[in-house]
VEXTIPA-756739 format. One record per atom (N, C-alpha, C): residue in three letters; x, y, z. Coordinates in pm, whole numbers, padded with zeros to 5 digits, always signed. Example, Ala and Ser with C-alpha at 12.3 -4.5 7.8 and 13.67 -1.06 7.14 Angstrom:
ALA+01319-00569+00780 ALA+01230-00450+00780 ALA+01320-00330+00780 SER+01285-00225+00708 SER+01367-00106+00714 SER+01290+00003+00787 
This chain:
UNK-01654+01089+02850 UNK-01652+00976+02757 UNK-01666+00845+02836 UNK-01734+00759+02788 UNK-01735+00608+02843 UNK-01612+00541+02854 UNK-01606+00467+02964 UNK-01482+00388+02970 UNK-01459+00302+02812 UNK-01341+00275+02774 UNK-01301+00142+02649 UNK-01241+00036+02802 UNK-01327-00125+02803 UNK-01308-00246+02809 UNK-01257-00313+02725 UNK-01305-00348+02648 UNK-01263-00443+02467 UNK-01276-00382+02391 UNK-01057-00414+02411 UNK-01009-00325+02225 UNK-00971-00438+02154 UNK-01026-00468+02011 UNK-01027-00553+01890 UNK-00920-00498+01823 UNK-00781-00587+01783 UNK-00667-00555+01698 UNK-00730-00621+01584 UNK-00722-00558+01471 UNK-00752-00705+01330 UNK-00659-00655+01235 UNK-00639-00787+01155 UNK-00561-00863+01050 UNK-00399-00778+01111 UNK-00370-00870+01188 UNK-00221-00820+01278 UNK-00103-00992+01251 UNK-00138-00991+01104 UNK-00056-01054+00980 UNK+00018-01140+01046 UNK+00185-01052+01124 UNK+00278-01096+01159 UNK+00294-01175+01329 UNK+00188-01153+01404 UNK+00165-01126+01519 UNK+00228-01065+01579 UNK+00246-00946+01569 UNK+00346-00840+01626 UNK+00329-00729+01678 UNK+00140-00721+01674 UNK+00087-00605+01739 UNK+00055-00597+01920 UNK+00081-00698+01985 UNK+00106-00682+02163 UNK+00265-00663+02166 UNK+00357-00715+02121 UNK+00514-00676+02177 UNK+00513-00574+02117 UNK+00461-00481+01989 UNK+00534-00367+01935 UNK+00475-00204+01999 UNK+00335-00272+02081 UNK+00279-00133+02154 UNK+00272-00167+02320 UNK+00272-00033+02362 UNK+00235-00003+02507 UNK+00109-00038+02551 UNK+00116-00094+02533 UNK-00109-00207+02596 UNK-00069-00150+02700 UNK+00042-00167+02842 UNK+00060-00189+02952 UNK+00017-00029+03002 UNK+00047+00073+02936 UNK-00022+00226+02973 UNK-00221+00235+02999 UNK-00219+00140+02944 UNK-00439+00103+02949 UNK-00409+00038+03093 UNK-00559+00087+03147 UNK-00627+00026+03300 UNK-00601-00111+03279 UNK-00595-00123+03400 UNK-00598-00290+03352 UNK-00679-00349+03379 UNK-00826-00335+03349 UNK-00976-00337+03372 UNK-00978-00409+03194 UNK-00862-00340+03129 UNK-00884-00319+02941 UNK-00834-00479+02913 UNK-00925-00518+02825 UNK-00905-00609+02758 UNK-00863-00617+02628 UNK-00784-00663+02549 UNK-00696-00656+02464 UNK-00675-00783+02367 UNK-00751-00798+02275 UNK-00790-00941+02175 UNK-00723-00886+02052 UNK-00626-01002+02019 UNK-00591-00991+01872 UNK-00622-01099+01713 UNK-00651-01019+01628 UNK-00706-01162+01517 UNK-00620-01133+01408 UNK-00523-01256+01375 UNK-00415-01221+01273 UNK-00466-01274+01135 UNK-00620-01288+01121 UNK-00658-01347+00979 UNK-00762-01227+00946 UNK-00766-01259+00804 UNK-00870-01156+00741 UNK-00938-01202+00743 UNK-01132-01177+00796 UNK-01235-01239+00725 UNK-01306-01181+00641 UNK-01377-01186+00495 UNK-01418-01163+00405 UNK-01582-01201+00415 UNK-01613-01289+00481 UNK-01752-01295+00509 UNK-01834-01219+00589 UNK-01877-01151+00569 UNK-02019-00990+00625 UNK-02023-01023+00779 UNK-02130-01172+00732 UNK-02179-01226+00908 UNK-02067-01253+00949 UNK-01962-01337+00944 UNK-01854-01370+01034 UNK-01774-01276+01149 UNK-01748-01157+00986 UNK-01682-01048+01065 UNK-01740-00971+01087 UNK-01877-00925+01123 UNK-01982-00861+01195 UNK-02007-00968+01349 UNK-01964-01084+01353 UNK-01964-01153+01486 UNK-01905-01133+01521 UNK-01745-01126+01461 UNK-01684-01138+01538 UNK-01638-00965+01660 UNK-01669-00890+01564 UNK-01594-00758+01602 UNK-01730-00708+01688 UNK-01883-00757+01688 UNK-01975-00705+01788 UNK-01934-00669+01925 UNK-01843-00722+01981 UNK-01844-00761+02130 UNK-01735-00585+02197 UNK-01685-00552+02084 UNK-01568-00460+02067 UNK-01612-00312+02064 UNK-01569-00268+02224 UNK-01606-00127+02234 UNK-01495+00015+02146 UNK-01357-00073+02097 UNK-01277-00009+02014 UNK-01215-00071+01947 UNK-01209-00076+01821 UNK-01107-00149+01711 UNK-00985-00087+01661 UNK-00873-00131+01631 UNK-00766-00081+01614 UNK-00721-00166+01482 UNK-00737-00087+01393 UNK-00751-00167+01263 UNK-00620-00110+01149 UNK-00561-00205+01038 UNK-00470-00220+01006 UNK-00460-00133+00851 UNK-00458-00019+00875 UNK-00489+00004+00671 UNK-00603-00023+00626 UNK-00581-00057+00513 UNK-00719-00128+00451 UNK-00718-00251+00410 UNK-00667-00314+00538 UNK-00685-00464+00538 UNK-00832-00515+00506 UNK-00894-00489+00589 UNK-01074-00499+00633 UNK-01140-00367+00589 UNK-01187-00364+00502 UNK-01313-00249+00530 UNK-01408-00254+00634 UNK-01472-00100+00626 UNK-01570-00084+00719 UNK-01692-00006+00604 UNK-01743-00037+00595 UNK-01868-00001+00532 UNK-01996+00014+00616 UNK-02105+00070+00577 UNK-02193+00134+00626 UNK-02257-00024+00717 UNK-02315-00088+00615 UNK-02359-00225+00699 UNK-02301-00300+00760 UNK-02073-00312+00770 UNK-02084-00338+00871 UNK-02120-00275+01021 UNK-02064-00161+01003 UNK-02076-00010+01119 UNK-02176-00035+01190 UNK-02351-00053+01095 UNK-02460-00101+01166 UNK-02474-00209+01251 UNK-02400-00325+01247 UNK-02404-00424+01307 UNK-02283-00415+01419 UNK-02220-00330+01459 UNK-02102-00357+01540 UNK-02163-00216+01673 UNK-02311-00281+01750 UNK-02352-00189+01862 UNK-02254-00132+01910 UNK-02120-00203+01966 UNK-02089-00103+02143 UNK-01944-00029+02077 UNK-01942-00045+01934 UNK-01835+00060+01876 UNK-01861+00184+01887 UNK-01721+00269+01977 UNK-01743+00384+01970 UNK-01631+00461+01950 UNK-01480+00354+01893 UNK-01355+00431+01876 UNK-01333+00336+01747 UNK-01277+00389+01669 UNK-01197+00300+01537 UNK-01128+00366+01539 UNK-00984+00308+01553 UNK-00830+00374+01526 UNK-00774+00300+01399 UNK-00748+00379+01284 UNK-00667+00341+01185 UNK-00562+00390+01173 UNK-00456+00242+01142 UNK-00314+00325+01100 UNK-00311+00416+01014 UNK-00244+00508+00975 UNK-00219+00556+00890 UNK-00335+00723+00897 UNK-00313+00792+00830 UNK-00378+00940+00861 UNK-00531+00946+00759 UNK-00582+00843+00708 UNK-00655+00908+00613 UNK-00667+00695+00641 UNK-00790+00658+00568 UNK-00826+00535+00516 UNK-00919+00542+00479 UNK-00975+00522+00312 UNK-01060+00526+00239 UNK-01168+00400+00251 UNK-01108+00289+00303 UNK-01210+00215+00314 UNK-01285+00184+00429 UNK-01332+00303+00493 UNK-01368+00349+00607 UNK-01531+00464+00557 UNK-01666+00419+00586 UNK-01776+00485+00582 UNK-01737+00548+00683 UNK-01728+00722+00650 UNK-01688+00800+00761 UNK-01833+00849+00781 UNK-01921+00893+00692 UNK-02048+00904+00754 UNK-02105+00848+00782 UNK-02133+00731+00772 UNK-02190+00662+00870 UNK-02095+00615+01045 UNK-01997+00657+01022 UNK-01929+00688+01177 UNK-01987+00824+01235 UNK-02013+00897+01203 UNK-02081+01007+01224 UNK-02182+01019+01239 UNK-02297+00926+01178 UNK-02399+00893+01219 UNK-02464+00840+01312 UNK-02368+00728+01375 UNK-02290+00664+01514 UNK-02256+00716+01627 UNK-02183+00792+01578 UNK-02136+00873+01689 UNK-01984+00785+01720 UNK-01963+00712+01612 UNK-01807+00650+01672 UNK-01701+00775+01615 UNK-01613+00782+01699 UNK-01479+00846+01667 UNK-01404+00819+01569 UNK-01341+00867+01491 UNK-01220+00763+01410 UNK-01096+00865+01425 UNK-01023+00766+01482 UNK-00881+00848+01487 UNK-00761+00760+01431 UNK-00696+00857+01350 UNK-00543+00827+01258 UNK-00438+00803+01353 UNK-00302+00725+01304 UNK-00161+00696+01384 UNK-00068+00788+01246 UNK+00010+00841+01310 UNK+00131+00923+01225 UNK+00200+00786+01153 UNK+00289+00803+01083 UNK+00440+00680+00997 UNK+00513+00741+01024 UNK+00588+00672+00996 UNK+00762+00693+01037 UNK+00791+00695+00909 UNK+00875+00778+00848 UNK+00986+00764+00742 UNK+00887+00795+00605 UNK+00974+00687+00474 UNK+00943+00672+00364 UNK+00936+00582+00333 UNK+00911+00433+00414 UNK+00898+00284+00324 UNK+00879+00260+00211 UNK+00781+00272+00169 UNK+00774+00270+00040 UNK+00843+00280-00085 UNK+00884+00390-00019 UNK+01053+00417-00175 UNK+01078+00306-00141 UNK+01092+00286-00066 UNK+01276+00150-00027 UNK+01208+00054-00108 UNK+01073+00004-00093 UNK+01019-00128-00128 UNK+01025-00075-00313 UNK+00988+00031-00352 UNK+00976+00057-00487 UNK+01091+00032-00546 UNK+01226+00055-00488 UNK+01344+00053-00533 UNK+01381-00086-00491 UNK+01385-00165-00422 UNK+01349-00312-00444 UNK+01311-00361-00555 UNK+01188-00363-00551 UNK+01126-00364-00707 UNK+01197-00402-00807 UNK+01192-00239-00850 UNK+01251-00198-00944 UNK+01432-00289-00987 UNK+01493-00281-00843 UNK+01654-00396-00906 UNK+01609-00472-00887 UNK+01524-00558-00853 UNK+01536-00712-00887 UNK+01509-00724-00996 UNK+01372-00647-01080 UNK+01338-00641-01229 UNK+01454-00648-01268 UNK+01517-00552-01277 UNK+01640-00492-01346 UNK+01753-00587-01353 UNK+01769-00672-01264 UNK+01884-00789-01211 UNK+01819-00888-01203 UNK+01697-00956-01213 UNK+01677-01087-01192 UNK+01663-01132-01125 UNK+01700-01061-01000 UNK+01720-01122-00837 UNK+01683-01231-00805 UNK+01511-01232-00856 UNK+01460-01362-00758 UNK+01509-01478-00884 UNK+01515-01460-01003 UNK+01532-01579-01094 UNK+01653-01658-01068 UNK+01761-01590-01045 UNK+01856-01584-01020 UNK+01902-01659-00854 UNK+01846-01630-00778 UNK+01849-01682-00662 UNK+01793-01834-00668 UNK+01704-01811-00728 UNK+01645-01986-00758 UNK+01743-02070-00829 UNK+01792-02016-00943 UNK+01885-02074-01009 UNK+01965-02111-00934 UNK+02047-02051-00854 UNK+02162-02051-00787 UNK+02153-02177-00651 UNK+02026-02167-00641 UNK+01959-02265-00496 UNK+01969-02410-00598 UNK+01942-02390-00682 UNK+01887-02509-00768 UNK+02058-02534-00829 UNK+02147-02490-00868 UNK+02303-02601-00839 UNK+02341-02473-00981 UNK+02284-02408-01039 UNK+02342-02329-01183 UNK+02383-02181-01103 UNK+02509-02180-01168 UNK+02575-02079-01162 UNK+02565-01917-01231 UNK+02540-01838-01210 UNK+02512-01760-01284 UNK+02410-01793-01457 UNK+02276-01811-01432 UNK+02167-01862-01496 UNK+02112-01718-01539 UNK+02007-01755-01644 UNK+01960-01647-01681 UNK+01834-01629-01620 UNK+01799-01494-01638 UNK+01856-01416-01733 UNK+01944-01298-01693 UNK+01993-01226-01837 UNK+02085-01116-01784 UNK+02019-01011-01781 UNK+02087-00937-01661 UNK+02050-00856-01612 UNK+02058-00668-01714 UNK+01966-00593-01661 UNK+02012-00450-01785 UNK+02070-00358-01627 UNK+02190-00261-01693 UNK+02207-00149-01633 UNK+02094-00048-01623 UNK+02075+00028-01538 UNK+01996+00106-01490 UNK+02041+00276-01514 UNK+02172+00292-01518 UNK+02212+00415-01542 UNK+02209+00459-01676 UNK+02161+00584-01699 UNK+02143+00587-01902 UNK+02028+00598-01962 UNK+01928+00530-01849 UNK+01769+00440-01844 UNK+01686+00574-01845 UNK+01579+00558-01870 UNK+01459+00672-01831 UNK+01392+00617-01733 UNK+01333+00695-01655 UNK+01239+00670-01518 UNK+01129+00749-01550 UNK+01001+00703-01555 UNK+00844+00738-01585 UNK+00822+00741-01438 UNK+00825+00879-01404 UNK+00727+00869-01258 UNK+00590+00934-01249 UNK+00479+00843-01207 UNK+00348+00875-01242 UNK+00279+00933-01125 UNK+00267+01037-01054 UNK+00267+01103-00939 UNK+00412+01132-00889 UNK+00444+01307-00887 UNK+00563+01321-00840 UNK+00515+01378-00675 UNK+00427+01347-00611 UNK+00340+01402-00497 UNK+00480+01351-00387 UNK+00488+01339-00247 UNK+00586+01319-00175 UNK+00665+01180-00191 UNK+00616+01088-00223 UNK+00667+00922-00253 UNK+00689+00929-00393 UNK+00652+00989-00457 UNK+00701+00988-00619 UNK+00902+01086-00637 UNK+00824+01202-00539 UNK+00911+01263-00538 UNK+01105+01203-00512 UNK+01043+01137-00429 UNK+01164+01069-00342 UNK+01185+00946-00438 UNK+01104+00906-00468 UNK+01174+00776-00583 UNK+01227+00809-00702 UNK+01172+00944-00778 UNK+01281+01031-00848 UNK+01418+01040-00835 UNK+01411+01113-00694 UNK+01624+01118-00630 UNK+01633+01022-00647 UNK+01575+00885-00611 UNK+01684+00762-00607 UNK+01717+00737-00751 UNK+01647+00768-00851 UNK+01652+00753-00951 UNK+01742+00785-01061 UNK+01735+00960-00999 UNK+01865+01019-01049 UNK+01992+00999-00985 UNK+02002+00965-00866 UNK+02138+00917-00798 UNK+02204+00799-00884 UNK+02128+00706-00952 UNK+02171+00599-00995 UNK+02208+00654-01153 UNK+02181+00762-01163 UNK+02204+00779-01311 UNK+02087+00791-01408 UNK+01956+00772-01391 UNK+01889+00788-01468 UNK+01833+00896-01514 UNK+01745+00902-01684 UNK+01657+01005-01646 UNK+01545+01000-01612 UNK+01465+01090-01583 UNK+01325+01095-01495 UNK+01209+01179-01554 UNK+01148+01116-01631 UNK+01002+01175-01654 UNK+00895+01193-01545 UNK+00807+01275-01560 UNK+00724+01312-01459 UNK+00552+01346-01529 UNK+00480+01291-01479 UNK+00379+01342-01519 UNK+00252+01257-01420 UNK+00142+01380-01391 UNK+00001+01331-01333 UNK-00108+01426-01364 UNK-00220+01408-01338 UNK-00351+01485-01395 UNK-00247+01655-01347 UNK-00243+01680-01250 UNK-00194+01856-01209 UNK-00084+01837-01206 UNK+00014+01795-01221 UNK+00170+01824-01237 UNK+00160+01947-01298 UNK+00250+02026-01286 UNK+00334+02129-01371 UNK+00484+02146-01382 UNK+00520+02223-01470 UNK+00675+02204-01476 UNK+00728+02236-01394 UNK+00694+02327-01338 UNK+00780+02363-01205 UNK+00798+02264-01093 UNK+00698+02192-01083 UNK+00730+02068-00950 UNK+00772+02027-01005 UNK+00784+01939-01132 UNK+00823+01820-01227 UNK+01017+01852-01169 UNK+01005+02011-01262 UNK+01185+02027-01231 UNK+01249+02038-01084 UNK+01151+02075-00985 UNK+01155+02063-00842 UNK+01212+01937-00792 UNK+01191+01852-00882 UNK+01174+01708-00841 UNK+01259+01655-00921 UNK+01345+01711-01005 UNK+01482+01697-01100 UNK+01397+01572-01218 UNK+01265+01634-01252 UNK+01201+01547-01321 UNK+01154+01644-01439 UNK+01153+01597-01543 UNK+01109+01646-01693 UNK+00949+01662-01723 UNK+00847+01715-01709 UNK+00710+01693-01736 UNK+00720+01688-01914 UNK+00612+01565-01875 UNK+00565+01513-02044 UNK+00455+01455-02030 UNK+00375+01450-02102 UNK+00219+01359-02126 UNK+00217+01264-02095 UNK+00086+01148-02067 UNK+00157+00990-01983 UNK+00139+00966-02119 UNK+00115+00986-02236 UNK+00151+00894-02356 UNK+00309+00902-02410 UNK+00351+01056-02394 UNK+00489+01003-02408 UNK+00600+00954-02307 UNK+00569+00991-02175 UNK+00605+00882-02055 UNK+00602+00720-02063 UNK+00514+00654-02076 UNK+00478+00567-02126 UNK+00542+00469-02261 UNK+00574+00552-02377 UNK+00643+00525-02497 UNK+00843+00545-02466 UNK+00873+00635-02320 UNK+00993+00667-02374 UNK+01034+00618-02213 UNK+00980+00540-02107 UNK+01046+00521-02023 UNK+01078+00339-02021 UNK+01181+00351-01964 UNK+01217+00181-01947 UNK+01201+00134-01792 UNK+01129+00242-01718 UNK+01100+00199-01561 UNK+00956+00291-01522 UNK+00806+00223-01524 UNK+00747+00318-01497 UNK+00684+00291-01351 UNK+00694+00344-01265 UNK+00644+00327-01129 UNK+00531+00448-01097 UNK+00418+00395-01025 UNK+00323+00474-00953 UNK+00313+00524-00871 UNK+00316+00632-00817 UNK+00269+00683-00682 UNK+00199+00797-00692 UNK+00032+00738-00691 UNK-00091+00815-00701 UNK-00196+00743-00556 UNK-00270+00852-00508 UNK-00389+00794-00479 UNK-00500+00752-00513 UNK-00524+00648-00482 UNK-00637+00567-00529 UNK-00767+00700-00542 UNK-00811+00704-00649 UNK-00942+00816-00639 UNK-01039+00739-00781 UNK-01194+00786-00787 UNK-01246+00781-00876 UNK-01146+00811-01022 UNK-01085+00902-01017 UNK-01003+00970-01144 UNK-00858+00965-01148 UNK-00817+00828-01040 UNK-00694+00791-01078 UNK-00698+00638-01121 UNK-00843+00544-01046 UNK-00882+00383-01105 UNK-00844+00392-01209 UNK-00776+00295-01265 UNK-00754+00225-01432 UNK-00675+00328-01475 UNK-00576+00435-01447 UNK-00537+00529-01499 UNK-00436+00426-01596 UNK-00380+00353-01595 UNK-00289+00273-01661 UNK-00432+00123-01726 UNK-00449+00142-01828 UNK-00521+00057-01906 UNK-00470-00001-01997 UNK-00502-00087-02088 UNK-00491-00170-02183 UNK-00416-00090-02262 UNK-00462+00026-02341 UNK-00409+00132-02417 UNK-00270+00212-02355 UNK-00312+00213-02264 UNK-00136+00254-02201 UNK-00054+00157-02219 UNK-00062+00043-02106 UNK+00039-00056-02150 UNK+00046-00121-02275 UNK+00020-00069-02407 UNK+00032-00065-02511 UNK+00123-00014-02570 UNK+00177+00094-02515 UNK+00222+00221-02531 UNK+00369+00192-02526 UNK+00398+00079-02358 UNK+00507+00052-02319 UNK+00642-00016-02377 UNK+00737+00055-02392 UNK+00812-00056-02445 UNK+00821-00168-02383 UNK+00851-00295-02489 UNK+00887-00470-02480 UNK+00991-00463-02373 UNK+01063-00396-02375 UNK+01172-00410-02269 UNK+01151-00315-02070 UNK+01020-00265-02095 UNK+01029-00180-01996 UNK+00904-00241-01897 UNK+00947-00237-01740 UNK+00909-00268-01645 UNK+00832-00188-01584 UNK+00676-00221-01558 UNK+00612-00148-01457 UNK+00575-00148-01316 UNK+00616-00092-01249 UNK+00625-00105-01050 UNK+00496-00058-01026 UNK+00408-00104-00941 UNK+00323-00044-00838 UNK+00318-00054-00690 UNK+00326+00017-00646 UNK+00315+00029-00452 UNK+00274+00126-00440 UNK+00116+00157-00510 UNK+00027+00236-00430 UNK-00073+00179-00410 UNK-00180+00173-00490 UNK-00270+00070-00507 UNK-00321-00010-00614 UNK-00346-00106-00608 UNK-00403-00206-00715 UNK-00460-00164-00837 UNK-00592-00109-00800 UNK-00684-00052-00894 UNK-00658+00045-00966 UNK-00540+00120-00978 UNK-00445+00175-01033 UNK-00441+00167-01174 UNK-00427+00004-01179 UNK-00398-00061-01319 UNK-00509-00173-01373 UNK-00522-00198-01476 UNK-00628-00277-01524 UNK-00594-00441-01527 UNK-00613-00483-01405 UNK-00539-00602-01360 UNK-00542-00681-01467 UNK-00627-00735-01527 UNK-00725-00795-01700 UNK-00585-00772-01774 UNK-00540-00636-01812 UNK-00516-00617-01901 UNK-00374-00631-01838 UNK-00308-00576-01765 UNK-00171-00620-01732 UNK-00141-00778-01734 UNK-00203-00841-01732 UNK-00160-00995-01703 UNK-00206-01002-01838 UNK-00273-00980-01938 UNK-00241-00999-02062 UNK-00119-00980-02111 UNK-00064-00838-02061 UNK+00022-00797-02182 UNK+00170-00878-02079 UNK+00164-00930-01961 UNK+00293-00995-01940 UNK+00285-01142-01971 UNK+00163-01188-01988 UNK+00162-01305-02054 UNK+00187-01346-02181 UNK+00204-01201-02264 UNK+00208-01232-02444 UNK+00340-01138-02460 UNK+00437-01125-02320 UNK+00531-01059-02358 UNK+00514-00896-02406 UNK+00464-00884-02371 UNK+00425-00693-02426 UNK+00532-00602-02391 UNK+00522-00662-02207 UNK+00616-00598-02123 UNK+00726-00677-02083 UNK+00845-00591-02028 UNK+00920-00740-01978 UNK+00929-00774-01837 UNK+00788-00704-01766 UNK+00800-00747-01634 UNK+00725-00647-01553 UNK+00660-00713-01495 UNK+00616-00596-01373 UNK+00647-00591-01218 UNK+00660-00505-01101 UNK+00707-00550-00988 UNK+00559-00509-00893 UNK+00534-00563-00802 UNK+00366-00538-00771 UNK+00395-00506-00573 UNK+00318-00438-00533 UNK+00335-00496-00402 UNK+00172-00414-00342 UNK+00079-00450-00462 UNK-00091-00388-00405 UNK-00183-00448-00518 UNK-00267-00501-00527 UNK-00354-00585-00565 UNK-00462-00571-00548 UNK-00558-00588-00641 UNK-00723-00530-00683 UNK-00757-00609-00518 UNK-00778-00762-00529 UNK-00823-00800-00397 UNK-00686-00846-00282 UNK-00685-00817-00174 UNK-00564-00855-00071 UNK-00647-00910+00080 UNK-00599-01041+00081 UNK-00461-01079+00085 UNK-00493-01142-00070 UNK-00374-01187-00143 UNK-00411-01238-00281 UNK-00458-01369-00272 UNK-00556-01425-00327 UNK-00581-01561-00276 UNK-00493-01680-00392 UNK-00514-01785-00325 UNK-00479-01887-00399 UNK-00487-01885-00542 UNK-00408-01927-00593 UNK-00473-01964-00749 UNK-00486-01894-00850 UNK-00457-01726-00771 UNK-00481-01572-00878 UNK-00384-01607-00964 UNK-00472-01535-01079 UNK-00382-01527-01208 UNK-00244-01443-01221 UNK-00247-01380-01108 UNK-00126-01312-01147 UNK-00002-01365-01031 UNK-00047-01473-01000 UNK+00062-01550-00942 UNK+00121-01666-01009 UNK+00039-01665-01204 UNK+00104-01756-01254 UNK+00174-01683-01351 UNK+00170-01528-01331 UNK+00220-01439-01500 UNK+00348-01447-01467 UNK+00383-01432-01565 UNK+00562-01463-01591 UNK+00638-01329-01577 UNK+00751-01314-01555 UNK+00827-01211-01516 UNK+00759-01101-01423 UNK+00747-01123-01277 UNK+00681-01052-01190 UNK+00767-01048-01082 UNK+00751-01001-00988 UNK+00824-00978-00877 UNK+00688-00932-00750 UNK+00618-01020-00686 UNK+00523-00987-00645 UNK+00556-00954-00435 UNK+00550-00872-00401 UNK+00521-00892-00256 UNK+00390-00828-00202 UNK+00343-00896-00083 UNK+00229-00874-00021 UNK+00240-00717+00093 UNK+00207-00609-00016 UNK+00157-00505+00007 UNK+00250-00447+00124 UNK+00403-00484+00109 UNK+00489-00434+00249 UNK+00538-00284+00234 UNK+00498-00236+00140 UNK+00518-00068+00144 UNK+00558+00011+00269 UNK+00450-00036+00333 UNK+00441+00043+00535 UNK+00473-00031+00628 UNK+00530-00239+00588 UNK+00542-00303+00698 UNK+00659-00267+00726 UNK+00710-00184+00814 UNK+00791-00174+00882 UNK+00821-00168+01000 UNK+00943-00225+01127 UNK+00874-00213+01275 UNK+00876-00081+01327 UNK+00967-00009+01240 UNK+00956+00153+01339 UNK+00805+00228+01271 UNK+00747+00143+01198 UNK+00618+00201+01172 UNK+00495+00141+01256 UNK+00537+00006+01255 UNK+00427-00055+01377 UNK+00447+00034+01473 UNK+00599+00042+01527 UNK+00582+00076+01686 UNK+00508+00237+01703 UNK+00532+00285+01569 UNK+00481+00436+01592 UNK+00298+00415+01566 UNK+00249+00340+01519 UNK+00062+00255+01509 UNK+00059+00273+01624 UNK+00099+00168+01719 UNK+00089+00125+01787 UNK+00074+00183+01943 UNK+00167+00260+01911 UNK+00210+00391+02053 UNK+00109+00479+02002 UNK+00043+00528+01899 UNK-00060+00634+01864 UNK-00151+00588+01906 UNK-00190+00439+01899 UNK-00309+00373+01931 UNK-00365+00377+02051 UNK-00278+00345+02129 UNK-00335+00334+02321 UNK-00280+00518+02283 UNK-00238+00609+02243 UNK-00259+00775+02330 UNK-00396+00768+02234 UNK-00511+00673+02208 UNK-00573+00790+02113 UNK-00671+00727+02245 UNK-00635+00570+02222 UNK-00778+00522+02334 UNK-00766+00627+02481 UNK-00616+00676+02553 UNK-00667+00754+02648 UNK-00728+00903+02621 UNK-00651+00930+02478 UNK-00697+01061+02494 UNK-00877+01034+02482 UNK-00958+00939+02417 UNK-01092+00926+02406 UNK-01104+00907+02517 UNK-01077+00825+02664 UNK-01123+00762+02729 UNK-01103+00924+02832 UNK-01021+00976+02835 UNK-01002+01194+02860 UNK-01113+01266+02851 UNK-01166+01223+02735 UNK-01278+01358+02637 UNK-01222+01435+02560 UNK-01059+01398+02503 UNK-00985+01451+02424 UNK-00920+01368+02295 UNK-01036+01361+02230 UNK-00936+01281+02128 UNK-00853+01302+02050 UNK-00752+01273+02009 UNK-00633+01301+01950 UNK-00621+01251+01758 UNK-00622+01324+01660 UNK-00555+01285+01529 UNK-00682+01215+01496 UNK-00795+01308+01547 UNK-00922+01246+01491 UNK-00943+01303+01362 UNK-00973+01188+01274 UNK-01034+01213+01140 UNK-01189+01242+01126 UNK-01244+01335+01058 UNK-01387+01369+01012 UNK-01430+01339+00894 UNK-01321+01336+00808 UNK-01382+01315+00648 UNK-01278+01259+00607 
């Protein structure tokens, strides 16, 4: 395998990607550039990443698509966090001849951030904190108990699963339902299988955890959140496109719902001015599902073993499809 000179870190948000990995295990021939902004423009970020014999890239911060791939000559490693990234032309890496290799996670973030979510909806948290900053004492609004409640979980797959237990620990009950559920996982998962129309009509907490696919986009539409009760809150921390962005910020703008908690968005980073940074009763964070540091540091440490194992003739946690 050819030596790696210039490895490209991108959209490294927090600046936290040189203290949280072992750079210092690379030759020290290796050069090591980090860019903590997203660029959205084709030519820009086709300039900028040309020069870069390996990129070490963040999720699906940045895509890689076929035309950029074409324009980025001396690429011949792309390391993505995470085991799988869809917004990655894998055939045309193959066409290339570039490598693409995955980093393992640590843990279950995600629950934690879903269950976040979910009590501040439930408690007010952030309204409440403002109030409280702002000189009023216990301000509204009031908060609902959670125990007693139904829980709509829409993928009971491994992150659904686990936000179930927390669910039932607190007392609730737990619906379950996705395109292949069956009862047996559903009850595996101390969860009830039912249709998403009556999921939908009978839960007061509905949270997602599906993968983004052709036949999971828009699975929650206009007609679903129709469905929802006035009083019931919908969570997402999988992905955006999930839900019919249009139509959710309708129905929290005319009160339909009484709130949604978000932490993934049709476009990211969210820009200025989006509409759903003016909808009312939200609880929005920027996509921290996986920011975690024992998850960087585990990126990060996968990252330089993948560049030696390439720079070996052994690459490691390489993805093909």
């Amino acid at each position: 395998m050819p030596e790696i000179t210039r490895i490209g870190i991108t959209d490294d948000y927090q600046g936290v990607a040189l203290s949280l990995g072992p750079w210092d295990r690379l030759p020290k021939t290796t050069a090591v550039e980090v860019f903590r902004d997203t660029i959205t423009d084709p030519e820009a970020l086709a300039a900028r990443l040309a020069p870069f014999d390996a990129l070490v890239i963040m999720r699906e911060r940045t895509p890689f698509p076929r035309a950029l791939l074409e324009r980025l000559p001396n690429l011949r490693l792309l390391i993505t966090t995470g085991t799988r990234n869809r917004s990655i032309d894998m055939a045309a890496c193959a066409e290339r001849g570039i490598t693409v290799c995955g980093t393992p996670s640590v843990g279950h973030p995600t629950v934690d951030l879903t269950w976040a979510l979910i009590l501040c909806l439930a408690r007010g948290v952030p309204a409440q904190e403002r109030s409280l900053r702002a000189g009023t004492w216990q301000g509204m609004p009031l908060g609902v108990t959670l125990e007693g409640r139904t829980l709509g979980v829409v993928g009971l797959g491994n992150l659904g699963s686990r936000a179930a237990k927390v669910g039932a620990a607190l007392g609730m009950r737990i619906l379950g339902w996705s395109q292949n559920l069956t009862a047996e996982r559903a009850a595996a998962a101390g969860a009830r299988l039912v249709d998403k129309q009556a999921l939908l009509r009978e839960a007061d907490v509905v949270t997602l955890h599906l993968v983004l696919s052709e036949r999971s986009r828009g699975i929650i539409g206009a007609g679903d959140l129709a469905l929802m009760k006035p009083t019931a809150f919908l969570v997402n921390t999988s992905r955006g496109p999930l839900v019919d962005q249009a139509a959710l910020i309708a129905a929290l703008t005319e009160g339909r719902i009484a709130g949604a908690g978000l932490d993934v968005f049709d476009q990211e980073p969210l820009p200025a001015g989006h509409p759903l940074l003016a909808a009312p009763n939200t609880v929005l964070t920027p996509h921290l599902g996986y920011v975690t540091e024992e998850n960087f540091r585990a990126y990060y440490a996968s990252a330089v073993e993948s560049i030696l194992g390439y720079c070996a003739g052994t690459p490691v946690r390489q993805i093909k499809d």
